[in-house]
N, C-alpha and C positions, 0 to 999 in steps of 0.2 A: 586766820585761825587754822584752814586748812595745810598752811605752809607750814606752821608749826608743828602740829599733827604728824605730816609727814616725816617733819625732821625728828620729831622723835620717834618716830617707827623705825625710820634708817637709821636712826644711831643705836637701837635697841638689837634692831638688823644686826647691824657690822657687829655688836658684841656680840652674840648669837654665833654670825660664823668667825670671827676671831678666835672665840673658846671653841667650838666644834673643829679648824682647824688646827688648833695649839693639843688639842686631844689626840686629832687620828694623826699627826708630825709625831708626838710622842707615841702613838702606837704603829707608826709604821718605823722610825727610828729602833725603839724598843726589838720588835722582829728582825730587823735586822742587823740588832748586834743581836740578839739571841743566838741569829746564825753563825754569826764571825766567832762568836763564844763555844760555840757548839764545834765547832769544825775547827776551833782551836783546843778545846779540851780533849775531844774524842780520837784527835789528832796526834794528842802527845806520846809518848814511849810512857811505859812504864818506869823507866830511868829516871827520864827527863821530868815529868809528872811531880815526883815528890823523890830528890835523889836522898833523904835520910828516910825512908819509909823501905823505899826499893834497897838500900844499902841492909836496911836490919834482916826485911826477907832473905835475902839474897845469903847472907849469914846461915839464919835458922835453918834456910834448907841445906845449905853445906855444911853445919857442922852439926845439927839435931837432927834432921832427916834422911841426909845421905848415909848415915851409919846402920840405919833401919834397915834403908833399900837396900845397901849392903846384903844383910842375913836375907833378906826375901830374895835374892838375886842368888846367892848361895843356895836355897831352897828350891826355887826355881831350874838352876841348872842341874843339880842333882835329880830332880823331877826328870829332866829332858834328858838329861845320863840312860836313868831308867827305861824310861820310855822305847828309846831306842835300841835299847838290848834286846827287849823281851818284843819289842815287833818284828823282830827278827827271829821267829819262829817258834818265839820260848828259849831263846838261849840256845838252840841247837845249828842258826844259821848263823855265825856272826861275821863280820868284814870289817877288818880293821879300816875301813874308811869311814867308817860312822865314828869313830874315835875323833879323827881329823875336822870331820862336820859339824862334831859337839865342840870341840877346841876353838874352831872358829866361829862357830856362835857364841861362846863363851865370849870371847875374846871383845867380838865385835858390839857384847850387850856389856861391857864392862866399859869399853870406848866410849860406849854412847850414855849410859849412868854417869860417867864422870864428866860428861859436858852435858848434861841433863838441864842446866839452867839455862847456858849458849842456845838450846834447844827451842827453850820453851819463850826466848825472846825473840828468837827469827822470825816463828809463829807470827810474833806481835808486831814485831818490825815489817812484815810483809802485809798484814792489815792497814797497819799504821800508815803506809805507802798510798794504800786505795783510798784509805779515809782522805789524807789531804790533794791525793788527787783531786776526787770528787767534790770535797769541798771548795778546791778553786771554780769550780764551773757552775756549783750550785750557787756560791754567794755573789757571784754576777749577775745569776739569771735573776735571784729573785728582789732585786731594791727597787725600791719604789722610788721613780725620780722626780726631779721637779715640774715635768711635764705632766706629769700625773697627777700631782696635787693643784697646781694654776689647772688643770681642765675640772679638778673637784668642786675648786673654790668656785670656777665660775657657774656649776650647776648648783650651788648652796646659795648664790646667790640670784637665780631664781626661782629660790623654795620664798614660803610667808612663813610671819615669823612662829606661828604654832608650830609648822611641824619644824620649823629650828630649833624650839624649845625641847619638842620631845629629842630629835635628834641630838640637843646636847647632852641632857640627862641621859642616853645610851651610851654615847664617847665614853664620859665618865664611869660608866659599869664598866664599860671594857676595859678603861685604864683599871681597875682591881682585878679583874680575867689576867689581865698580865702578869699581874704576883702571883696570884697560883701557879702562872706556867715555871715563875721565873724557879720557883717551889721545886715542881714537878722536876725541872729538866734540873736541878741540883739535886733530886732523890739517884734518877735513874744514872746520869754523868758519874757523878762520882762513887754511887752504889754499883756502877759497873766495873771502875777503876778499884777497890775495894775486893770486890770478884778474882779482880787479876791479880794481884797480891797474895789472895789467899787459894788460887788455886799455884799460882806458882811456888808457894812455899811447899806444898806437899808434894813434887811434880817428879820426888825419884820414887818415890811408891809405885807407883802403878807404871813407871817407865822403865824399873827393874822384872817386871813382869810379860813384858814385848817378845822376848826370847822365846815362849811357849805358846804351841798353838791354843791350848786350852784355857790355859790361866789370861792369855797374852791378851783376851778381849775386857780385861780392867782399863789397861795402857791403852790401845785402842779408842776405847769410849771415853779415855781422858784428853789425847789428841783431838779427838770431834770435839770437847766441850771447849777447848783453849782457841781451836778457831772458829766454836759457836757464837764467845764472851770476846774476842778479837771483832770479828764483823757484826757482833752488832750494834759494832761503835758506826760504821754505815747504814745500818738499818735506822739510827735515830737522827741521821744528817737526813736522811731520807724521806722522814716524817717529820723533822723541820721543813725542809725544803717544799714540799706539797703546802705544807700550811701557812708556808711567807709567798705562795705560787695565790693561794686561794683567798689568801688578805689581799693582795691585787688587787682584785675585783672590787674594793670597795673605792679605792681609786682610782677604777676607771668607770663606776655605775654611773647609770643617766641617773636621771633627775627624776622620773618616776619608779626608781626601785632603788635609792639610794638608803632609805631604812632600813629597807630589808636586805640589801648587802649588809647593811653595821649588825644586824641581829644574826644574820649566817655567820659573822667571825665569832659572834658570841656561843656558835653551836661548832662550829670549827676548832676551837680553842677546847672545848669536852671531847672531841674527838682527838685532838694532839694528845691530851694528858692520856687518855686512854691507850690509843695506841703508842707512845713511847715505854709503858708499863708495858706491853704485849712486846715489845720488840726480840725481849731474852726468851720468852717461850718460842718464839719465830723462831731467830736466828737457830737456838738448837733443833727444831724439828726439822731446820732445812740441814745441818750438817748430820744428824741422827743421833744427837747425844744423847742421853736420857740420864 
């Protein structure tokens, strides 16, 4: 009678961690294509991303925007005409070499108006560059291998089968924590990608206004925003990365703190959705957009 007993506690057992492994496989799987997702989306050009979306941009600013900038850029030089006269004593000191200095500011903000869009993807191209750098080194460091899971499995199965029970019913929460994320990182991914679109369509406004010291700090604070909304396509490889660094640990917990590693990814996983939303306020206070 004891023999049976036991045989079905062990085969109760081996279901217990069959499904508690089939859970954290699919959630450390899960993490790490999150990351390969991640570092391939945040990685893409704006081109390359959606080339009939970037093609209509790419339009609208060349042939409904740029005619704007145009007159603001006419406005603007004229402004800097002025300027230049009347600092010269009120009109009464003038040097025909400020004539030459306004020509070639003109000249040189009308060069750079009409490659306004070449502009504003170099931006993105040179982010673009860091992103998938980083993301090669990141989606190495953080997978979980199979050495990690055979030393999991073998601590699951010196647990009894209670706390295998609660421990399954946790798996299971977590595998729904992961649709929220999968949620989250398709708000902030492609609400970031959306950003760059629509700031690039507007991008000769405020880049016809660079010419002028006064006026000139619109364009300015629009340069900082392009590579606020640029890098913080690495700010959220950054905060995957930490968060597939910190799932780890439930792969590598002994046996007396293995619950409470699976409950720390469930507090982990509130802290990603969080701070990936945080990352565009970040990113612009470090470049100083506002």
């Amino acid at each position: 009678m004891d023999f049976l007993t036991d045989w079905i506690n062990e085969w109760i057992k081996g279901l217990l961690i069959d499904g508690i492994m089939g859970n954290l496989e699919g959630l450390f799987s899960d993490v790490n294509n999150r990351v390969g997702e991640i570092a391939t989306q945040v990685g893409t050009t704006p081109e390359a991303w959606h080339s009939g979306v970037f093609s209509m941009i790419r339009q609208l600013s060349e042939t409904v925007v740029l005619p704007i900038a145009g007159l603001v850029l006419t406005f603007v030089a004229t402004y800097e005409l002025i300027q230049l006269i009347i600092d010269r004593n009120n009109l009464h000191d003038i040097d025909t070499w400020i004539f030459f200095k306004w020509i070639f500011k003109t000249a040189a903000a009308v060069l750079i108006l009409s490659n306004t869009f070449n502009i504003v993807m170099a931006v993105f191209d040179i982010s673009q560059s860091v992103i998938n750098n980083a993301g090669g080194l990141i989606q190495g460091s953080t997978d979980v291998t199979a050495d990690m899971m055979n030393n999991l499995e073998t601590t699951l199965q010196g647990m009894e089968i209670g706390p295998l029970i609660g421990l399954w019913l946790q798996t299971i929460f977590i595998g729904f924590t992961m649709k929220a994320i999968g949620i989250v990182i398709f708000v902030v991914v492609y609400g970031r990608m959306l950003e760059i679109y629509m700031l690039s369509s507007l991008a000769p406004v405020p880049i016809a206004t660079l010419v002028n010291r006064e006026i000139g700090g619109m364009g300015q604070n629009y340069l900082k925003s392009l590579c606020a909304v640029g890098f913080q396509g690495f700010l959220i490889m950054v905060c995957v990365a930490i968060y597939a660094k910190l799932v780890q640990s439930v792969a590598t917990a002994g046996a007396s703190d293995i619950i409470g590693a699976v409950w720390q990814v469930i507090g982990y996983t509130v802290l990603l959705c969080f701070t990936l939303f945080k990352t565009g306020s970040l990113s612009k206070s470090i470049f100083g957009s506002h």
